[in-house]
VOZA-924327 format. One line per field, with one value per residue (C-alpha): x, y, z; residue number from 0. Coordinates in Angstrom, 2 decimals. Layout:
BEGIN
u <- (X, ...) $
v <- (Y, ...) $
w <- (Z, ...) $
pator <- (NUM, ...) $
***
This chain:
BEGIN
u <- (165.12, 161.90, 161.28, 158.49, 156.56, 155.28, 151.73, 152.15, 149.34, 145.63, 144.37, 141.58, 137.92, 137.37, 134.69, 133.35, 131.00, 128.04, 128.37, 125.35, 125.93, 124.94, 126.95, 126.13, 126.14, 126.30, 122.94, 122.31, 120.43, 116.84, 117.12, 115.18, 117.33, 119.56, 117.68, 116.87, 120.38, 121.20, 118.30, 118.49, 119.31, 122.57, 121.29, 122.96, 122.22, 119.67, 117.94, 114.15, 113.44, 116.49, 115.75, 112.21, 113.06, 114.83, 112.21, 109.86, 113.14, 112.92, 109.12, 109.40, 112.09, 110.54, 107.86, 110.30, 112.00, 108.75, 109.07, 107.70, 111.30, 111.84, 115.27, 115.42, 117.03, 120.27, 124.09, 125.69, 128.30, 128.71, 127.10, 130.05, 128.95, 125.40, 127.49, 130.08, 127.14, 125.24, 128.32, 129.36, 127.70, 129.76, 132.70, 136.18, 135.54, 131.81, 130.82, 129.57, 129.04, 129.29, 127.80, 129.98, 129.38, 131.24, 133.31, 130.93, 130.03, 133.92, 134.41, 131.78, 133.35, 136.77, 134.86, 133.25, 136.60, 138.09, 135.91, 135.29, 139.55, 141.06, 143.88, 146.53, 144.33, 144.43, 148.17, 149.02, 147.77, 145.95, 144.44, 143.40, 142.92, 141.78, 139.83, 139.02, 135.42, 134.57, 133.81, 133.57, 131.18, 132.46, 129.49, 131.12, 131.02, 127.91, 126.47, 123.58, 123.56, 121.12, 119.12, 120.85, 124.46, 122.04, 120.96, 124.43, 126.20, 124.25, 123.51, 127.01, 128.66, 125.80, 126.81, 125.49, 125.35, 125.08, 125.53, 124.50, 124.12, 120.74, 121.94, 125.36, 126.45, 129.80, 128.21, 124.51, 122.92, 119.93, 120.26, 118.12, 116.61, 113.79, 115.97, 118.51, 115.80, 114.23, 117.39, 118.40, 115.60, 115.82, 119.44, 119.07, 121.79, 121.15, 121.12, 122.59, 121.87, 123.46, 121.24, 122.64, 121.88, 118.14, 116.18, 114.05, 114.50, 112.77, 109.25, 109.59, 109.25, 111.69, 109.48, 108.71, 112.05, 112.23, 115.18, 117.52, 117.86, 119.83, 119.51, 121.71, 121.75, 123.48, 122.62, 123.71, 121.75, 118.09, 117.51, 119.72, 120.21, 124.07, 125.51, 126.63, 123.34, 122.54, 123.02, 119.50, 119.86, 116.99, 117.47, 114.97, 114.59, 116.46, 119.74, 119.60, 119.13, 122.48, 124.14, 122.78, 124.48, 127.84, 127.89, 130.44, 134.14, 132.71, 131.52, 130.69, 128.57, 127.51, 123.72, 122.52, 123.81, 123.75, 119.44, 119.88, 120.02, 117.29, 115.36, 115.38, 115.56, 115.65, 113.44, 110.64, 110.54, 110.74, 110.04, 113.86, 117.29, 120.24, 123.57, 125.67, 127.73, 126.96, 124.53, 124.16, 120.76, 121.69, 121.96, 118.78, 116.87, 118.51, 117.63, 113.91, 113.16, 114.44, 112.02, 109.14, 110.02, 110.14, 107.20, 105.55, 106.05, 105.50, 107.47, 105.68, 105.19, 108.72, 109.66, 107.84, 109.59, 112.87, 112.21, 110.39, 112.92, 115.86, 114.78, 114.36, 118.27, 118.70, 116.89, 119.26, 122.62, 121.56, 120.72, 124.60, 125.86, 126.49, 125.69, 123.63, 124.61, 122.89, 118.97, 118.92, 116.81, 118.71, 121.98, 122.77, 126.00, 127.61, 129.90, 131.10, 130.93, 133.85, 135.87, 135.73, 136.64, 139.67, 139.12, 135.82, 138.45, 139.27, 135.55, 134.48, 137.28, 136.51, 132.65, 133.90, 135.96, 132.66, 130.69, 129.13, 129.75, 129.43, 131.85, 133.69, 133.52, 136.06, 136.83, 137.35, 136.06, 136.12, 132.48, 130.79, 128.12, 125.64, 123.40, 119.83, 120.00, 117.33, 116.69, 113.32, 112.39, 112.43, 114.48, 117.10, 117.03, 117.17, 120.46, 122.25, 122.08, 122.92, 125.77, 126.96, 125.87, 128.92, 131.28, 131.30, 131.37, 134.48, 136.29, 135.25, 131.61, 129.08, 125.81, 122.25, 120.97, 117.64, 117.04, 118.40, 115.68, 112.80, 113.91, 113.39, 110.20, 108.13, 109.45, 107.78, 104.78, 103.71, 103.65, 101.66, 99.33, 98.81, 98.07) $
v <- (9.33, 9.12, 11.14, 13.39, 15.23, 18.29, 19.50, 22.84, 23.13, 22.46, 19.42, 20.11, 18.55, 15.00, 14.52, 10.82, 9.74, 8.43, 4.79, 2.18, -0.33, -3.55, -5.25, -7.11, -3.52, -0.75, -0.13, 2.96, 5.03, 6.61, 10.34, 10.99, 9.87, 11.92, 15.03, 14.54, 14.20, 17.51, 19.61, 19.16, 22.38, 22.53, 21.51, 19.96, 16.22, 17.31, 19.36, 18.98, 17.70, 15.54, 13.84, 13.45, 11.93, 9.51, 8.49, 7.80, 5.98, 3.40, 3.16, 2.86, 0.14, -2.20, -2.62, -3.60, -5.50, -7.43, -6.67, -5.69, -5.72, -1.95, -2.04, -1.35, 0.98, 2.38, 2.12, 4.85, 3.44, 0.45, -2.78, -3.74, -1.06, -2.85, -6.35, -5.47, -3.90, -7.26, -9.54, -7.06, -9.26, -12.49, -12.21, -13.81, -17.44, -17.86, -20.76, -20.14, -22.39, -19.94, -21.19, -19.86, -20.47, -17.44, -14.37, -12.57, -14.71, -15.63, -12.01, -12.60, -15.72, -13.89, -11.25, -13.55, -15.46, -12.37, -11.58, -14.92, -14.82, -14.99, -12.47, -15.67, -17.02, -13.33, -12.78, -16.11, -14.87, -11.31, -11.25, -14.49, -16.32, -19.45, -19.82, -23.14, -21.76, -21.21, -23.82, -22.24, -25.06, -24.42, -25.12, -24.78, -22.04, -22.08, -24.03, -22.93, -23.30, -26.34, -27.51, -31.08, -29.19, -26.77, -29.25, -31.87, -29.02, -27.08, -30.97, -31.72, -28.47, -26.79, -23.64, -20.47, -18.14, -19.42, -17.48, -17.74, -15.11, -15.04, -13.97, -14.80, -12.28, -13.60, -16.56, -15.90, -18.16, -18.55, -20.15, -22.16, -19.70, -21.23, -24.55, -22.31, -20.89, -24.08, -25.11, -22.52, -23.23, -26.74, -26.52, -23.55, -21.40, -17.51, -17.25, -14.08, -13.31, -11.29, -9.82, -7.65, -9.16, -9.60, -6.81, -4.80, -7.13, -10.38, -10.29, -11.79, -11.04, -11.47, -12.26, -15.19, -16.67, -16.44, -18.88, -15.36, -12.72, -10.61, -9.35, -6.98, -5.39, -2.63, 0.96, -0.05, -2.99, -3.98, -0.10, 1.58, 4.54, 5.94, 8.07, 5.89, 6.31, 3.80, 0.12, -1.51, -3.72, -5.21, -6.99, -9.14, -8.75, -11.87, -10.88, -7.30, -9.01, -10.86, -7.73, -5.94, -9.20, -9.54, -5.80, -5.59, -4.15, -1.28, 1.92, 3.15, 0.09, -1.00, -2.42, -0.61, 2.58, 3.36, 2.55, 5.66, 8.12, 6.63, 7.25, 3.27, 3.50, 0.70, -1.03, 1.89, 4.38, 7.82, 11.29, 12.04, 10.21, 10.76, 11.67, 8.58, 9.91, 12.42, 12.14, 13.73, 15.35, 15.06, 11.25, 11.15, 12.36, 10.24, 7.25, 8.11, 8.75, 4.95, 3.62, 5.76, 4.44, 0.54, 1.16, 3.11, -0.29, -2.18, -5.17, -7.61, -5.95, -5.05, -8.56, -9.82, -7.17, -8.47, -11.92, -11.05, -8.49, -11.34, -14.01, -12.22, -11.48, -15.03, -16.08, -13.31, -14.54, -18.68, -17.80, -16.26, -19.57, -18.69, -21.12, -19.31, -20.76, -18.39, -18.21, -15.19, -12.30, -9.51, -10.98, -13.45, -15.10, -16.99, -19.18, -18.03, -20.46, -23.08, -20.75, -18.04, -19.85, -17.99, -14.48, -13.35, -10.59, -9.48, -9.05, -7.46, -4.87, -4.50, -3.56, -1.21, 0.82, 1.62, 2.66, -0.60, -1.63, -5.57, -7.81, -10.99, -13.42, -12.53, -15.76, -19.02, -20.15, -16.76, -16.05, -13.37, -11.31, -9.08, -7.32, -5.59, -3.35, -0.22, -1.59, -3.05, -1.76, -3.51, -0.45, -0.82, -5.11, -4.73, -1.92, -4.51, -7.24, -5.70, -4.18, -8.08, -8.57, -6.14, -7.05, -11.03, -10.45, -8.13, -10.93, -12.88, -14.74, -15.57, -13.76, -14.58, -11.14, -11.55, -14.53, -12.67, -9.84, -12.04, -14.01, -10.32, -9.18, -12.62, -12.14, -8.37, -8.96, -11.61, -9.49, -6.87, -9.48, -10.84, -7.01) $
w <- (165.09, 162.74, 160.38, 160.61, 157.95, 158.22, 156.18, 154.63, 152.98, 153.77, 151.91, 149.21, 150.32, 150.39, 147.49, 148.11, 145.22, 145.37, 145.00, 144.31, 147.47, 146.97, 149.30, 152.78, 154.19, 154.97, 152.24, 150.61, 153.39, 152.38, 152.06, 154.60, 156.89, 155.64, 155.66, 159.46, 159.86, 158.00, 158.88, 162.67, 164.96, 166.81, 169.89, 173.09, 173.91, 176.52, 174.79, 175.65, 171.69, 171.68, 174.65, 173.24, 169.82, 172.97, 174.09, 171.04, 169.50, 172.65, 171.77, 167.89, 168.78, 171.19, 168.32, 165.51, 167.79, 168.69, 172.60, 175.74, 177.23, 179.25, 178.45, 174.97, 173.43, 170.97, 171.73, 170.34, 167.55, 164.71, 165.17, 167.24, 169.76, 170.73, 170.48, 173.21, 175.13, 175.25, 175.80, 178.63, 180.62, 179.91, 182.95, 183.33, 183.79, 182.77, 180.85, 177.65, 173.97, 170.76, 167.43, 164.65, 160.73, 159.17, 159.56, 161.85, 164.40, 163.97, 165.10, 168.00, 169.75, 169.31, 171.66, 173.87, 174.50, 175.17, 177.89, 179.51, 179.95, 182.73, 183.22, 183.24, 179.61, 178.27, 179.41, 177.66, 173.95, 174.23, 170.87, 170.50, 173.85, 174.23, 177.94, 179.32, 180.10, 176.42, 173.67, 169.86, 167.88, 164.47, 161.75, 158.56, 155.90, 154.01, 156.24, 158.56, 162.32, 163.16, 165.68, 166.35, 166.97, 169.28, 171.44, 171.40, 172.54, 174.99, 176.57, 176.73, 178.14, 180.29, 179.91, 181.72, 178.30, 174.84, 171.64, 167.84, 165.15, 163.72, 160.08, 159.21, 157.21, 156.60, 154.62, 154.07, 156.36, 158.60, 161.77, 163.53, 166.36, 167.43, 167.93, 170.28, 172.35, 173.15, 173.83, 176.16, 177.92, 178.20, 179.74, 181.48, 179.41, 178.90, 174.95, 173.67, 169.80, 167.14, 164.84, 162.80, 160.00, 160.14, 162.39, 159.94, 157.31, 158.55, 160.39, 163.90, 167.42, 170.10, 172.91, 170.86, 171.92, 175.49, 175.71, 174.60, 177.00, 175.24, 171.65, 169.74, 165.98, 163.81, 162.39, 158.78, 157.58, 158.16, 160.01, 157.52, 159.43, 158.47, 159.10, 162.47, 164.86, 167.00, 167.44, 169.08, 171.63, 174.01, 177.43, 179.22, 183.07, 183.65, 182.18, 183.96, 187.04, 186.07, 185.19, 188.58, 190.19, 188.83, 187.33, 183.91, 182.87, 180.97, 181.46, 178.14, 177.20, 180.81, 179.83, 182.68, 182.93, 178.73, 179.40, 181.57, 179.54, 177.04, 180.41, 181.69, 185.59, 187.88, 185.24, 184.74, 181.90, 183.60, 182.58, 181.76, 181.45, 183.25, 181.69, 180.31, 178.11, 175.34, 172.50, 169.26, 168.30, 164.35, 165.05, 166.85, 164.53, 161.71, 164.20, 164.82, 160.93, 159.76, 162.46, 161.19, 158.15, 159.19, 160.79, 158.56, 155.78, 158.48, 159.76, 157.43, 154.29, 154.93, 155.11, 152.07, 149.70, 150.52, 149.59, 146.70, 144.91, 146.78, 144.79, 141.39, 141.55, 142.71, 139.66, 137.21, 138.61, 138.28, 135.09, 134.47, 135.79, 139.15, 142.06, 144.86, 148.04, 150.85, 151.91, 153.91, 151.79, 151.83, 150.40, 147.72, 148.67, 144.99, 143.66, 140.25, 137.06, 137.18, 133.90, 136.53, 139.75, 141.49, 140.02, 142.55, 143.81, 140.71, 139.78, 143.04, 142.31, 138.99, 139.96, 142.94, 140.55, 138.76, 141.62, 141.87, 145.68, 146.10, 148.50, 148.36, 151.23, 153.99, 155.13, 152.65, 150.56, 148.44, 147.08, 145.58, 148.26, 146.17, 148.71, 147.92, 151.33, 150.67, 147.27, 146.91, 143.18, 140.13, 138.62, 141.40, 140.86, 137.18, 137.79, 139.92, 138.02, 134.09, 136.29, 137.81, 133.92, 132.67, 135.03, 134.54, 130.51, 131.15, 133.18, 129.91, 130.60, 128.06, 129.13, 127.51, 128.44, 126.33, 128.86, 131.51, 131.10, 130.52, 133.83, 135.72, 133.39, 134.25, 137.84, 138.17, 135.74, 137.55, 141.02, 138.88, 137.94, 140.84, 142.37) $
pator <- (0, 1, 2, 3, 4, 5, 6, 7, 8, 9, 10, 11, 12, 13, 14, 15, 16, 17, 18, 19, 20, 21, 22, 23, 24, 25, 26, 27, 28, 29, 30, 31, 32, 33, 34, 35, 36, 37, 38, 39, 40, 41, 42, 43, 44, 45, 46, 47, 48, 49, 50, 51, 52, 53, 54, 55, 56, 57, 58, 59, 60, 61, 62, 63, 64, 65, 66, 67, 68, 69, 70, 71, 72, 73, 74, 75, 76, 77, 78, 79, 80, 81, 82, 83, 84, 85, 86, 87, 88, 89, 90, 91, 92, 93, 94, 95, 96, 97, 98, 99, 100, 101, 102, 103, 104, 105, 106, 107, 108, 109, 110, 111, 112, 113, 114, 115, 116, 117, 118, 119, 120, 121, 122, 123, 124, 125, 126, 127, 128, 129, 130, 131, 132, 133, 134, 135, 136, 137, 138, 139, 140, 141, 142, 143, 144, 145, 146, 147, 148, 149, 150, 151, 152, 153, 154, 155, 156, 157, 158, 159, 160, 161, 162, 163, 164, 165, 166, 167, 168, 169, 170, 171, 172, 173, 174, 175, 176, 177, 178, 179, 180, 181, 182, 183, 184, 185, 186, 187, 188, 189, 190, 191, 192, 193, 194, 195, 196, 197, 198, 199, 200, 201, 202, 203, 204, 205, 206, 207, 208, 209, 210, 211, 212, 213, 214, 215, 216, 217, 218, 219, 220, 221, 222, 223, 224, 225, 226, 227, 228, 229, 230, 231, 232, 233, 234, 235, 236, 237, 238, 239, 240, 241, 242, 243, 244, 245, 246, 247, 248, 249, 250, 251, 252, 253, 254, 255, 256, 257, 258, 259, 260, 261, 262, 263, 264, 265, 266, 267, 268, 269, 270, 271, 272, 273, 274, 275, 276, 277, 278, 279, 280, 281, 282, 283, 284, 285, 286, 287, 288, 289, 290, 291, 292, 293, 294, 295, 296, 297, 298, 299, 300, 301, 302, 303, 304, 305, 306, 307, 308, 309, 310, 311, 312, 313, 314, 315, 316, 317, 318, 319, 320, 321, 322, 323, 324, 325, 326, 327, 328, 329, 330, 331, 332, 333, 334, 335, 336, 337, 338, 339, 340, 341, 342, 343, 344, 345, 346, 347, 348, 349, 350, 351, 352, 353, 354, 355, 356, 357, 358, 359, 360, 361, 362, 363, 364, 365, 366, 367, 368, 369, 370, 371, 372, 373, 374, 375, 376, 377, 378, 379, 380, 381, 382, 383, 384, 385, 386, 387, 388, 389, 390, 391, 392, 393, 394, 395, 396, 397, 398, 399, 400, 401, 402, 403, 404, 405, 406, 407, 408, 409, 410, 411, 412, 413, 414, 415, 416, 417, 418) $
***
């Protein structure tokens, strides 16, 4: 018989401090997100203002996603929550080619295989199957997804839906979307995207690609809307017609019938939604101020700021003899110097117990991931990197921090120049 203890005694309150993250993600949330959050009314989730802040949420998103597609809107839940939504569609013995270059889109083909299994494949290894229908093209780490594996293997395998990551967090990399598009076009695949990594961070459209029919992203990252919100996804016509076809296993993230109660009926934006499941108000609000607030920067200026302030701490940790290997803006992705090789987990946990939130690569090689999420200042730049600074002369570097600040001074008096 176990054992079972027994609390006498009411736990004091969890005090969580405030912590500088400059990691992949989840970034350091503007406070006025926040203060939506915490100065909402109690108010049921159809509530006539609730269901309002709805409805201007589906607007505000269908212009940073770059779209005219009606069904548009938030999944309620991580970044995981909008990616199940939009592979809900993928059913037990569909064909399907997934691009994967890191630990993310690792996670994503897992999913994808997953569904596309029959009940014999799933039954034969449930949490890792391996379905005939699927084929996982395997780019390696560090590497970014390219347009001649695009084409090879969407011309060899014909698939009906094809999958790639647009930012792969896991490793730092851009893939080629414009090349998977074309491609998906060409062979007549569905292409299904993961961008979690890149919406409200880099300036594009997605009706620029029509190739993809199905896009999905996160609450944490490029929106930066924590607490947990919302997870924007956007579906063309063609791949609800697919789901209206075949329908999907899920309830809770059936592409249809979560547009409902965002007030997306039988492709038409009505007065009011219909119940799904229940919202919360507090997380509404939270979601409609970090659009006002991408929108308010606007998707290009937006853009520009990330690879400006992106490559000044590229510049800062070259210049400690780190090798950058990543090109997405948001993220530098490193390779310490060759005396340090072998203790990047030791560093990361070193900087973690000082408030200083960066990540290590969770899948090998083990590198170093410093992320600028939410902050685009010089101040905040200059914080992260004399922080990085401290922790890799603790572990026992040699740092030239005179160059190091005249590397970030030229960097920002230039842009001040130039203004």
């Amino acid at each position: 018989m176990n054992a079972i203890t027994t609390v006498t005694s009411v736990f004091p309150p969890l005090e969580i401090p405030e912590t500088l993250a400059a990691g992949p993600g989840p970034g350091n949330t503007d406070a006025r997100v926040l203060q939506r959050f915490a100065q909402s009314g109690l108010a049921d989730h159809m509530q006539a203002d609730v269901l309002r802040g709805m409805v201007e949420c589906k607007l505000m998103l269908r212009e940073v996603w770059g779209t005219k597609n009606i069904y548009t809107y938030g999944v309620a839940g991580t970044g995981f929550s909008g990616l199940d939504c939009m592979l809900s569609a993928i059913l037990p013995g569909d064909t399907v080619v997934a691009f994967t270059n890191g630990t993310f889109s690792g996670i994503d083909g897992l999913a994808i295989r997953m569904k596309a299994s029959t009940r014999e494949e799933l039954k034969a290894d449930p949490l890792n199957p391996k379905p005939a229908s699927v084929k996982i093209v395997e780019v390696p780490h560090g590497q970014s997804v390219g347009a001649e594996v695009i084409e090879q293997a969407l011309a060899e395998h014909k698939p009906k839906w094809a999958f790639m990551a647009h930012w792969e967090t896991g490793s730092g990399r851009i893939n080629d979307i414009r090349a998977f598009s074309d491609a998906c076009e060409k062979h007549g695949a569905l292409g299904l995207v993961d961008a979690v990594s890149s919406l409200g961070i880099e300036d594009f459209s997605i009706d620029d690609y029509p190739g993809v029919v199905g896009w999905a992203s996160c609450p944490q990252k490029g929106v930066l809307c924590l607490p947990l919100t919302y997870a924007p996804v956007s579906f063309s016509d063609r791949y609800i017609a697919e789901v209206r076809e075949n329908g999907c296993h899920t309830y809770a993230h059936n592409p249809i019938l979560e547009a409902r109660h965002w007030a997306i009926i039988d492709g038409k934006d009505v007065e009011k939604g219909a119940y799904h499941r229940t919202h919360s108000g507090y997380a509404v609000a939270a979601f409609h101020e970090a659009l006002r607030i991408i929108l308010q920067i606007g998707k290009v200026q937006r853009a520009k700021d990330y690879a400006f302030h992106e490559a000044a701490l590229r510049a800062a940790v070259e210049a400690m003899g780190c090798k950058v290997t990543s090109n997405m803006t948001s993220l530098v992705v490193l390779n310490l110097p060759g005396d340090l090789a072998g203790r990047e987990m030791e560093l990361v946990q070193n900087c973690r117990a000082r408030g200083f939130g960066i990540w290590p690569t969770l899948s090998e090689p083990v590198q170093v991931r410093i992320g600028i999420l939410n902050q685009l200042s010089e101040a905040a730049i200059t914080e992260i990197v004399n922080r990085f600074a401290d922790a890799m002369v603790e572990l026992g570097a040699s740092i030239d921090r005179d160059r190091i600040s005249d590397i970030l001074a030229q960097h920002y008096d230039r842009a001040a120049l130039a203004n």
